[in-house]
DOKEVO-732025 format. One record per residue: residue number from 1; residue in one letter; z, x, y of N, C-alpha, C, CB in turn. Coordinates in nm, 2 decimals. Glycine has a CB too. Example, Ala and Ser with C-alpha at 12.3 -4.5 7.8 and 13.67 -1.06 7.14 Angstrom:
REM residues 2
<1; "a"; <0.78; 1.32; -0.57>; <0.78; 1.23; -0.45>; <0.78; 1.32; -0.33>; <0.90; 1.13; -0.45>>
<2; "s"; <0.71; 1.28; -0.22>; <0.71; 1.37; -0.11>; <0.79; 1.29; 0.00>; <0.57; 1.41; -0.06>>
REM end
This chain:
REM residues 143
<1; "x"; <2.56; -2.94; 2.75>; <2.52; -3.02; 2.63>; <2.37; -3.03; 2.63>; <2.59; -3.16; 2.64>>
<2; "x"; <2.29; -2.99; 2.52>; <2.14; -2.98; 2.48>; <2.13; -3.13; 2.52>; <2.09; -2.92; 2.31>>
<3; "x"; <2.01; -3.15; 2.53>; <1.93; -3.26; 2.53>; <1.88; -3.30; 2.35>; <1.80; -3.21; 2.64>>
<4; "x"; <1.91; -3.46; 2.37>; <1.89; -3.52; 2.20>; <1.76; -3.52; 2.17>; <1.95; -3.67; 2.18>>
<5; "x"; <1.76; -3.44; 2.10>; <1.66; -3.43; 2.03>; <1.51; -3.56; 1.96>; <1.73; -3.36; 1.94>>
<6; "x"; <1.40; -3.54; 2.01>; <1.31; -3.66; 1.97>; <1.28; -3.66; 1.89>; <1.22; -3.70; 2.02>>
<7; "x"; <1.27; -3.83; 1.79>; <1.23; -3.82; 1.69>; <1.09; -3.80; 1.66>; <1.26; -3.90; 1.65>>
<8; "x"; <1.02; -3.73; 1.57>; <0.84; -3.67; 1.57>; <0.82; -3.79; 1.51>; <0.77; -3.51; 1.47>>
<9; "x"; <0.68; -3.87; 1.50>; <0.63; -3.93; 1.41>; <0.51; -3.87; 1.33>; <0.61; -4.04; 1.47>>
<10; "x"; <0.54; -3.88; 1.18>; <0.46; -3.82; 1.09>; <0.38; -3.96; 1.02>; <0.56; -3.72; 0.97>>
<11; "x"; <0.22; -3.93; 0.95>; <0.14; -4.00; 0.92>; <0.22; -4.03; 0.78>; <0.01; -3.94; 0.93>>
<12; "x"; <0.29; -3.92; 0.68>; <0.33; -3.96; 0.57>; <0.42; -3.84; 0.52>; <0.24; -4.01; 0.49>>
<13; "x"; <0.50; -3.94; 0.46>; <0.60; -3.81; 0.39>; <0.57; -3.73; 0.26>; <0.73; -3.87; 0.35>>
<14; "x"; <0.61; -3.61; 0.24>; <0.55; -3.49; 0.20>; <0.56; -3.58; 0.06>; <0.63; -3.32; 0.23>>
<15; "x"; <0.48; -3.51; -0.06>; <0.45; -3.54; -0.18>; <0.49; -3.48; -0.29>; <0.34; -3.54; -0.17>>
<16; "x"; <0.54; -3.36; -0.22>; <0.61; -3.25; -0.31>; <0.73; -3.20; -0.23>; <0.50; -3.11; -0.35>>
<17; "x"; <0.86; -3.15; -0.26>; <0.93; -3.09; -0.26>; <0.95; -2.95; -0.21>; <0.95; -3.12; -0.33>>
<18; "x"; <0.85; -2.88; -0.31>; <0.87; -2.70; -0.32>; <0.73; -2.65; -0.39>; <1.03; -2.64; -0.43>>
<19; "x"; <0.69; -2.57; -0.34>; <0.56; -2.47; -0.37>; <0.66; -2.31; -0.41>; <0.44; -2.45; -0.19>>
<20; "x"; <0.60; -2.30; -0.50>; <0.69; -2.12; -0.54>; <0.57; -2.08; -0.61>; <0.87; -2.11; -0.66>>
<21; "x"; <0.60; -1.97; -0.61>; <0.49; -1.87; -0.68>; <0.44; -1.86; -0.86>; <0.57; -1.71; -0.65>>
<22; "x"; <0.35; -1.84; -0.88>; <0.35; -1.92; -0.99>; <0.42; -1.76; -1.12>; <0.15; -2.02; -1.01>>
<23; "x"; <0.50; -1.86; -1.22>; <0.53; -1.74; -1.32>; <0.63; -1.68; -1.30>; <0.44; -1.64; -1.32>>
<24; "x"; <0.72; -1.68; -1.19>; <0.85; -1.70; -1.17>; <0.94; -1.82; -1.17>; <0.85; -1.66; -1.07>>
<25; "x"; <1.06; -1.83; -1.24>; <1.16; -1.90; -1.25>; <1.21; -1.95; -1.10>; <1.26; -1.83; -1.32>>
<26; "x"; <1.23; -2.09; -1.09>; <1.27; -2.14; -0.95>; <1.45; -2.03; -0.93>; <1.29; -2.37; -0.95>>
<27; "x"; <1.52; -2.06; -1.03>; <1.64; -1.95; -1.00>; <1.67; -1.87; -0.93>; <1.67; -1.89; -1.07>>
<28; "x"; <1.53; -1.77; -0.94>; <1.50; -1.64; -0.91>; <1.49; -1.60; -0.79>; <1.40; -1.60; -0.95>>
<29; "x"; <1.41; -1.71; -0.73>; <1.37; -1.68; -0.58>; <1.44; -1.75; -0.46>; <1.23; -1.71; -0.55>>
<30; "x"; <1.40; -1.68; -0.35>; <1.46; -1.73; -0.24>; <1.39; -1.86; -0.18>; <1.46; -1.63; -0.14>>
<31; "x"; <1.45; -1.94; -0.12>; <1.34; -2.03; -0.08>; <1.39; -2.03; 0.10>; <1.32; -2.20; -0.17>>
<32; "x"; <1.26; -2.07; 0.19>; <1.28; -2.10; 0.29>; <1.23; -2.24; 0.33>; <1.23; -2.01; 0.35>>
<33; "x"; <1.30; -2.32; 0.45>; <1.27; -2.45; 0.43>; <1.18; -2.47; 0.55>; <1.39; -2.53; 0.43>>
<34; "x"; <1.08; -2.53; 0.52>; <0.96; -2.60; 0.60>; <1.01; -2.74; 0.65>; <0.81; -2.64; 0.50>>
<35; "x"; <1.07; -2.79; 0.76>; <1.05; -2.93; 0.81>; <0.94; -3.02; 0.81>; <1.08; -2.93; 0.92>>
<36; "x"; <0.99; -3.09; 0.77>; <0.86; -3.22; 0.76>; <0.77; -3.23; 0.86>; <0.90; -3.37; 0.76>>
<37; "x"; <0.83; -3.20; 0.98>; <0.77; -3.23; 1.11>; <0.69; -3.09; 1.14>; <0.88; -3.29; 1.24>>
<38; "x"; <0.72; -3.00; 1.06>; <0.64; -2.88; 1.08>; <0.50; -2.92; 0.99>; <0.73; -2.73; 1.01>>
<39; "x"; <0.54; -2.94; 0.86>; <0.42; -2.95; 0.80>; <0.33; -3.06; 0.87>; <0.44; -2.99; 0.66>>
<40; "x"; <0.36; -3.15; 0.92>; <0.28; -3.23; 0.99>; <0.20; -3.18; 1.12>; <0.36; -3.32; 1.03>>
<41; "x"; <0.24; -3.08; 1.18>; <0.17; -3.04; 1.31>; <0.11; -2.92; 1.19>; <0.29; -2.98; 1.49>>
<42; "x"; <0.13; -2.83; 1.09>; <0.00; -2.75; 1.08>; <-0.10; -2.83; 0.98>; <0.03; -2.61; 1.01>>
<43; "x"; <-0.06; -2.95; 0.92>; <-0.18; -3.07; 0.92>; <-0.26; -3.06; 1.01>; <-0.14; -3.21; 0.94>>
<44; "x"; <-0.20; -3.14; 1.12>; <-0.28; -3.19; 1.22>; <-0.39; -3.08; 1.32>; <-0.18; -3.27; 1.31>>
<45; "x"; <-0.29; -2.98; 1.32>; <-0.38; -2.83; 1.42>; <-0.47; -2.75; 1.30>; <-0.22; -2.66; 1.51>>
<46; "x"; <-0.42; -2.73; 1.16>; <-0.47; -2.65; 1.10>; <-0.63; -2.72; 1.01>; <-0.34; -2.60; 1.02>>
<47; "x"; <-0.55; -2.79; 0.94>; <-0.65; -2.91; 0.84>; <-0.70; -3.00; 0.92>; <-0.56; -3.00; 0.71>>
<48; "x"; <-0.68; -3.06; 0.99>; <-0.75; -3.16; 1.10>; <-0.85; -3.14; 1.16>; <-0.70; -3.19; 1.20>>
<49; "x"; <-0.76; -3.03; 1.25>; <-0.87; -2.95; 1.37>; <-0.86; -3.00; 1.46>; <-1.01; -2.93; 1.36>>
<50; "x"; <-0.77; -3.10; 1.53>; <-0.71; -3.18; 1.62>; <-0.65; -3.03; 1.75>; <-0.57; -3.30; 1.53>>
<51; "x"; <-0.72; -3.03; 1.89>; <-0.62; -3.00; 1.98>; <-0.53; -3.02; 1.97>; <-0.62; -3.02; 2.07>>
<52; "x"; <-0.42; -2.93; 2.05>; <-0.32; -2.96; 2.06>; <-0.20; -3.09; 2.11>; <-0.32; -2.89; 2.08>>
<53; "x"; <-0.27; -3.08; 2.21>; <-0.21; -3.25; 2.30>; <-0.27; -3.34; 2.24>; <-0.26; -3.29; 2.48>>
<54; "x"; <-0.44; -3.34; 2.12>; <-0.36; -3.47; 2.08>; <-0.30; -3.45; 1.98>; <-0.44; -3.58; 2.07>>
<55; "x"; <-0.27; -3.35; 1.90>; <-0.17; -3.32; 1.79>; <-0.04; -3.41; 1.85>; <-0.14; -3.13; 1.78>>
<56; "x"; <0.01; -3.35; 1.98>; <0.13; -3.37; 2.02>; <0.14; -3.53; 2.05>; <0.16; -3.28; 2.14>>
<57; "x"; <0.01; -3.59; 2.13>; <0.02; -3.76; 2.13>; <0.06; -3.81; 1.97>; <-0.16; -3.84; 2.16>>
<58; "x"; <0.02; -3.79; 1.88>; <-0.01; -3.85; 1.76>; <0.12; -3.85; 1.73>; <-0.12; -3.78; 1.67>>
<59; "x"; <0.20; -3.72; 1.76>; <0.33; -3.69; 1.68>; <0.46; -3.72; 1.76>; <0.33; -3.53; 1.62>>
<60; "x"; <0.42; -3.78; 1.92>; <0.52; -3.86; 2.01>; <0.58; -3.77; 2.07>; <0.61; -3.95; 1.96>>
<61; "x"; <0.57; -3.59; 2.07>; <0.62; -3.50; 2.16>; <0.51; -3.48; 2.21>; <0.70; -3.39; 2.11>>
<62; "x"; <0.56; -3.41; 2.35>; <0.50; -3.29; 2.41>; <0.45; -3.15; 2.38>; <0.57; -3.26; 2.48>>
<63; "x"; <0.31; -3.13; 2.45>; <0.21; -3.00; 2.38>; <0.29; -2.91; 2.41>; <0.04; -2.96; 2.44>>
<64; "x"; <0.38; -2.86; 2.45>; <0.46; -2.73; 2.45>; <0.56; -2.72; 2.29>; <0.57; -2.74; 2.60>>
<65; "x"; <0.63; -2.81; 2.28>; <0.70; -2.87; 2.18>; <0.61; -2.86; 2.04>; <0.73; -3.02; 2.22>>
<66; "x"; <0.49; -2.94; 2.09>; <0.40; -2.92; 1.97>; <0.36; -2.73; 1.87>; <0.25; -2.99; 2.04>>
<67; "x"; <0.37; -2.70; 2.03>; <0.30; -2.53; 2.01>; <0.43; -2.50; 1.92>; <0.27; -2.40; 2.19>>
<68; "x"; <0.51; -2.49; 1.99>; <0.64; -2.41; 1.95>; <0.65; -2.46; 1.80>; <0.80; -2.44; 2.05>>
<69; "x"; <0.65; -2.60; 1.74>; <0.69; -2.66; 1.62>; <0.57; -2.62; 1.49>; <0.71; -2.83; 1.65>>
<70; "x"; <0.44; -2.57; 1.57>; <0.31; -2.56; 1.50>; <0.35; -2.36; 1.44>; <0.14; -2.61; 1.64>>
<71; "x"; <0.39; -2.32; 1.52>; <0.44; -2.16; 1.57>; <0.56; -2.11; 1.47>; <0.52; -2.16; 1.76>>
<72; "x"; <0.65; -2.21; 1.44>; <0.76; -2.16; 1.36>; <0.75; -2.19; 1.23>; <0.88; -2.21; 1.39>>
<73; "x"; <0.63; -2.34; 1.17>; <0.58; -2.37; 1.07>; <0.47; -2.23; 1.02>; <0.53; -2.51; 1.10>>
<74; "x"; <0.42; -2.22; 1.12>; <0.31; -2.10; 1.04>; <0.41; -1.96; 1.02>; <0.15; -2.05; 1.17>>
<75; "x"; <0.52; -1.93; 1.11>; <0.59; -1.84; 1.05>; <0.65; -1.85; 0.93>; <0.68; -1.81; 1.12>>
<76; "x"; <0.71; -1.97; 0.90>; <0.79; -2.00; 0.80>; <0.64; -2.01; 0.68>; <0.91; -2.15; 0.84>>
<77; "x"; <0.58; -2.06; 0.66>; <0.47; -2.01; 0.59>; <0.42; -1.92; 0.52>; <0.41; -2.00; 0.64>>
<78; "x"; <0.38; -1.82; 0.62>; <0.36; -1.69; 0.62>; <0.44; -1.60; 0.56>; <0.34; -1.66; 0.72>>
<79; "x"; <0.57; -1.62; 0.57>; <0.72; -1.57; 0.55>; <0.72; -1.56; 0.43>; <0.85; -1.66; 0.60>>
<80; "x"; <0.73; -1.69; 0.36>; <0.68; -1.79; 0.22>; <0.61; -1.69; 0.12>; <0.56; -1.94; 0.27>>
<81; "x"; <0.51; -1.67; 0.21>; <0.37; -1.62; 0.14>; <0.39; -1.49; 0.09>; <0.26; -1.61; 0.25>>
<82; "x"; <0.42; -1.39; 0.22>; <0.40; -1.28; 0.21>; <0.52; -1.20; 0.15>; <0.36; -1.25; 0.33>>
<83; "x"; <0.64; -1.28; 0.13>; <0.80; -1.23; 0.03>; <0.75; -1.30; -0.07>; <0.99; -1.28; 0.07>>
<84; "x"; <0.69; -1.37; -0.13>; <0.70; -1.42; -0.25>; <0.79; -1.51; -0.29>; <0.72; -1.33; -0.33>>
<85; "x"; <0.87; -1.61; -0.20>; <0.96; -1.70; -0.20>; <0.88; -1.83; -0.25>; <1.02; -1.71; -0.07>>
<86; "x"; <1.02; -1.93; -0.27>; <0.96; -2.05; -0.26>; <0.98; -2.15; -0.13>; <1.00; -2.10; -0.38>>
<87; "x"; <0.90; -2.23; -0.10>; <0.89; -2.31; 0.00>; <0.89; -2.44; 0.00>; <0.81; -2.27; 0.06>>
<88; "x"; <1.04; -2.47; 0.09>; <1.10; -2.62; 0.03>; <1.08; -2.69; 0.14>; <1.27; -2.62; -0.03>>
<89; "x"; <0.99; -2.80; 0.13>; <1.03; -2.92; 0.27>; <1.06; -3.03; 0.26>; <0.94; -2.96; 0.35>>
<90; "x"; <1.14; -3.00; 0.38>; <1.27; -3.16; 0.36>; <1.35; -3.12; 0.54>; <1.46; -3.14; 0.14>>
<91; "x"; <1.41; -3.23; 0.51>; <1.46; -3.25; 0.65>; <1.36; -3.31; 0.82>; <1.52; -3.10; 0.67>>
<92; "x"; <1.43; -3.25; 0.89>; <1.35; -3.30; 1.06>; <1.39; -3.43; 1.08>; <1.17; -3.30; 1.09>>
<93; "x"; <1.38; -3.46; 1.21>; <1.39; -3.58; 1.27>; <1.29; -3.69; 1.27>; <1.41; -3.56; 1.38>>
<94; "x"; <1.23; -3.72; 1.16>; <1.09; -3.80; 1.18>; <1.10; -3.94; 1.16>; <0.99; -3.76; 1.07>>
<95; "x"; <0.99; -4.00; 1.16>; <0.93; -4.17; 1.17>; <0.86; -4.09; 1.10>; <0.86; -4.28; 1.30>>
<96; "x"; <0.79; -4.24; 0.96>; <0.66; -4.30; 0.88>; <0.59; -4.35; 0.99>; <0.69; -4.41; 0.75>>
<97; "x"; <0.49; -4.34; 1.03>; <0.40; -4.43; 1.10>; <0.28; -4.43; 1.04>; <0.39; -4.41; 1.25>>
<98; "x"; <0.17; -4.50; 1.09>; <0.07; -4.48; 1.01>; <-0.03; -4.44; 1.14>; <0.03; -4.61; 0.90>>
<99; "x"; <-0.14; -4.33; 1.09>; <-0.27; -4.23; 1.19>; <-0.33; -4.34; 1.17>; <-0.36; -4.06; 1.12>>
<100; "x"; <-0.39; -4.38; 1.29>; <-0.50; -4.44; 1.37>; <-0.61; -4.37; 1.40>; <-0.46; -4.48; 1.48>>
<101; "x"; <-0.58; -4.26; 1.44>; <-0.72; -4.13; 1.51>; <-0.74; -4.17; 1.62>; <-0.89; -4.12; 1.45>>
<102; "x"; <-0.69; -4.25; 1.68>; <-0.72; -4.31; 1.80>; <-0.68; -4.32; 1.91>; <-0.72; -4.39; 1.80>>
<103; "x"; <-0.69; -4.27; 1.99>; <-0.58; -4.26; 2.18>; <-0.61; -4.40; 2.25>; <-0.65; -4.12; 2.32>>
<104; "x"; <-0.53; -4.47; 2.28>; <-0.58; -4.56; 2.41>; <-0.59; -4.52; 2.53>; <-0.52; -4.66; 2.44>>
<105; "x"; <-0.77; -4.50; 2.57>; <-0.78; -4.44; 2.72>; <-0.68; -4.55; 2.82>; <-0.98; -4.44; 2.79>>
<106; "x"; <-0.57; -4.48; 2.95>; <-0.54; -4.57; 2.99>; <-0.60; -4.63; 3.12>; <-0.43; -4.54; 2.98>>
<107; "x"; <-0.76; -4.52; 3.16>; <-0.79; -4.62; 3.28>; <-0.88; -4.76; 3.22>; <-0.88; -4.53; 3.40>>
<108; "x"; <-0.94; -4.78; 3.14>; <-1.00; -4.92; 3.10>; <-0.96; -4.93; 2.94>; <-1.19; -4.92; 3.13>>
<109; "x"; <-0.85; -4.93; 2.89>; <-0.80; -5.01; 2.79>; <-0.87; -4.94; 2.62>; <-0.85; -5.19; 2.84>>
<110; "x"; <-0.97; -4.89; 2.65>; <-1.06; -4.87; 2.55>; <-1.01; -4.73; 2.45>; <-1.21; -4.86; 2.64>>
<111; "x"; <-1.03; -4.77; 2.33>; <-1.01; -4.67; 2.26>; <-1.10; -4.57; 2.23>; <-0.97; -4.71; 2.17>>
<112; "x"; <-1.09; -4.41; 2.18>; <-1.17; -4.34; 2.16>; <-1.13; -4.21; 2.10>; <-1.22; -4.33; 2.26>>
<113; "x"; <-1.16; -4.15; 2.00>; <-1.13; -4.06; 1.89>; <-1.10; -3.96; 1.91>; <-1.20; -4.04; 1.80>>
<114; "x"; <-1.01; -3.85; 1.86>; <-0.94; -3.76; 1.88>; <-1.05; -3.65; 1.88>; <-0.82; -3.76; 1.79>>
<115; "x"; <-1.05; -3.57; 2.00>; <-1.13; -3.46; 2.00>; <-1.07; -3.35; 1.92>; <-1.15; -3.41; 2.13>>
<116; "x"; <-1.18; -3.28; 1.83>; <-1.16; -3.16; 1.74>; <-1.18; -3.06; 1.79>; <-1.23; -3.15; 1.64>>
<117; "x"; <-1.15; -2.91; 1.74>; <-1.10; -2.79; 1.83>; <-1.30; -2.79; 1.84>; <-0.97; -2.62; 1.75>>
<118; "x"; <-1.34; -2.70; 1.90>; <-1.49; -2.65; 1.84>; <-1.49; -2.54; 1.81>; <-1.60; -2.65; 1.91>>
<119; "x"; <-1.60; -2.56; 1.70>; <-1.65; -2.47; 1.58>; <-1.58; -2.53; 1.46>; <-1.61; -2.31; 1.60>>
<120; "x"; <-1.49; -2.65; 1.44>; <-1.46; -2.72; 1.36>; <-1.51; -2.78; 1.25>; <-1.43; -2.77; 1.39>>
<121; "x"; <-1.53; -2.77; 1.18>; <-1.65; -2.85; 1.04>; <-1.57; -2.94; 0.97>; <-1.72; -2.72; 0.89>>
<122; "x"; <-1.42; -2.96; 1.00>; <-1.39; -3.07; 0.90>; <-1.35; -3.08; 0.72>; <-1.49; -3.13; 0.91>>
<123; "x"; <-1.44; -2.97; 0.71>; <-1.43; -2.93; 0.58>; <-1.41; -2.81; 0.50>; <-1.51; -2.96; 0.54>>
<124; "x"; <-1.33; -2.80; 0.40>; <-1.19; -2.70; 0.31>; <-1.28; -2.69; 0.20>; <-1.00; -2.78; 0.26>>
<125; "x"; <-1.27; -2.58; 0.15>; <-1.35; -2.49; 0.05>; <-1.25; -2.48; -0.07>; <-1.39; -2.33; 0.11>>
<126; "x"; <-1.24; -2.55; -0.17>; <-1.16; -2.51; -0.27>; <-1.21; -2.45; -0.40>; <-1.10; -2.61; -0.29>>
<127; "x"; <-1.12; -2.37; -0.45>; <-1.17; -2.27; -0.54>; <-1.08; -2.31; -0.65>; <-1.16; -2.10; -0.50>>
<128; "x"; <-1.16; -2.35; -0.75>; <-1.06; -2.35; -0.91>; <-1.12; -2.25; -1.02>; <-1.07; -2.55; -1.02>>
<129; "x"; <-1.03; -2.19; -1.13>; <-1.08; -2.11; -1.24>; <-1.03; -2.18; -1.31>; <-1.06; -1.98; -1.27>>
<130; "x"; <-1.16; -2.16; -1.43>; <-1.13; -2.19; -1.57>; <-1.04; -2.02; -1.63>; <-1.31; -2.24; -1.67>>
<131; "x"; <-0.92; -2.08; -1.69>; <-0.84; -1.93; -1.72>; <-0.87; -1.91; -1.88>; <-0.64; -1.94; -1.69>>
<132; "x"; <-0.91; -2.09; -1.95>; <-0.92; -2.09; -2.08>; <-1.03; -2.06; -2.11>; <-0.89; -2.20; -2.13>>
<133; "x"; <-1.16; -2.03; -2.07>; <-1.30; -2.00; -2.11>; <-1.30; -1.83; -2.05>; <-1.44; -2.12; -2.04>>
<134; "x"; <-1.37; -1.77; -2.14>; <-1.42; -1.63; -2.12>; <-1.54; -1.60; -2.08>; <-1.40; -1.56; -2.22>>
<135; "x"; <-1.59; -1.57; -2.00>; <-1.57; -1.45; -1.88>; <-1.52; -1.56; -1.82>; <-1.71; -1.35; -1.79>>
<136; "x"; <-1.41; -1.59; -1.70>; <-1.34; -1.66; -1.61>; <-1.45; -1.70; -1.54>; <-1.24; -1.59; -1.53>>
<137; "x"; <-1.47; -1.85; -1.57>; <-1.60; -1.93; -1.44>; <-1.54; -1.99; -1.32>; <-1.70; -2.07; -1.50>>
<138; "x"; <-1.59; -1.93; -1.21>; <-1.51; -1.99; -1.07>; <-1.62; -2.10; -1.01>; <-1.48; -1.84; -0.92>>
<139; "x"; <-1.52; -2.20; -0.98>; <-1.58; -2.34; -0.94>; <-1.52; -2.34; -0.78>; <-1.52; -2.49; -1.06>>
<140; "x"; <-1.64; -2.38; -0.67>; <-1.62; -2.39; -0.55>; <-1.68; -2.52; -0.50>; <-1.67; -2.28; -0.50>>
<141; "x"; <-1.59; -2.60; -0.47>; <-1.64; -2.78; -0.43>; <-1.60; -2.73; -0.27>; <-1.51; -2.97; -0.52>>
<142; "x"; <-1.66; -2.81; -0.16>; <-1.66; -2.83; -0.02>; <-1.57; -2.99; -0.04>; <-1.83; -2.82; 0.07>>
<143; "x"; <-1.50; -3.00; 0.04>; <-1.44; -3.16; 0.08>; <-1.52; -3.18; 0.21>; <-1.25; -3.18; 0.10>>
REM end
């Protein structure tokens, strides 16, 4: 008999449903499903920039667990991406809790912030077009 499975704790629950390709009918395509608790570890490893163990503190499993759950989300992703599917998340074993950023060191009690991978900057480059003005003007904001 497997061992019962632990519940992950996530910072918040997803906001959307499904991502699909744009200009295709949802009917049409296949979708593959992202767990909640996946999208949450490529948050935390991908968009964060959080190591892994403390990815894995944050989310109440173990950094092996973490790898493997960070590993099948970027497949399923990628999968997503590269067929042209849509990509639906829902399900996993999770908790709402709320991100602190914070570990309690346990030899003197004291708290202290989650180390980032290095070479990390923190900050996502987003690209919008105007489709309605001619010649197409591309707008690039840093967060």
């Amino acid at each position: 008999m497997p061992r019962p499975r632990k519940t992950r704790r996530i910072q918040e629950g997803s906001r959307v449903q499904f991502y699909k390709p744009q200009g295709v009918p949802m009917r049409e395509l296949k979708a593959v499903v992202l767990p909640e608790d996946g999208l949450e570890a490529l948050r935390l490893a991908d968009a964060e920039g959080l190591e892994q163990a403390a990815a894995a503190e944050l989310m109440g499993i173990s950094r092996p667990t973490f790898s493997r759950l960070v590993s099948h989300a970027r497949t399923t992703v990628a999968t997503a991406l590269t067929e042209g599917m849509a990509l639906k998340i829902e399900g996993g074993d999770v908790e709402i809790g709320e991100d602190t950023g914070l570990i309690e060191d346990e030899d003197n009690g004291r708290c202290r912030r989650m180390r980032r991978r290095r070479g990390f900057c923190g900050r996502a480059t987003v690209v919008t077009e105007d489709i309605e003005d001619r010649p197409r003007r591309t707008t690039v904001e840093t967060i």
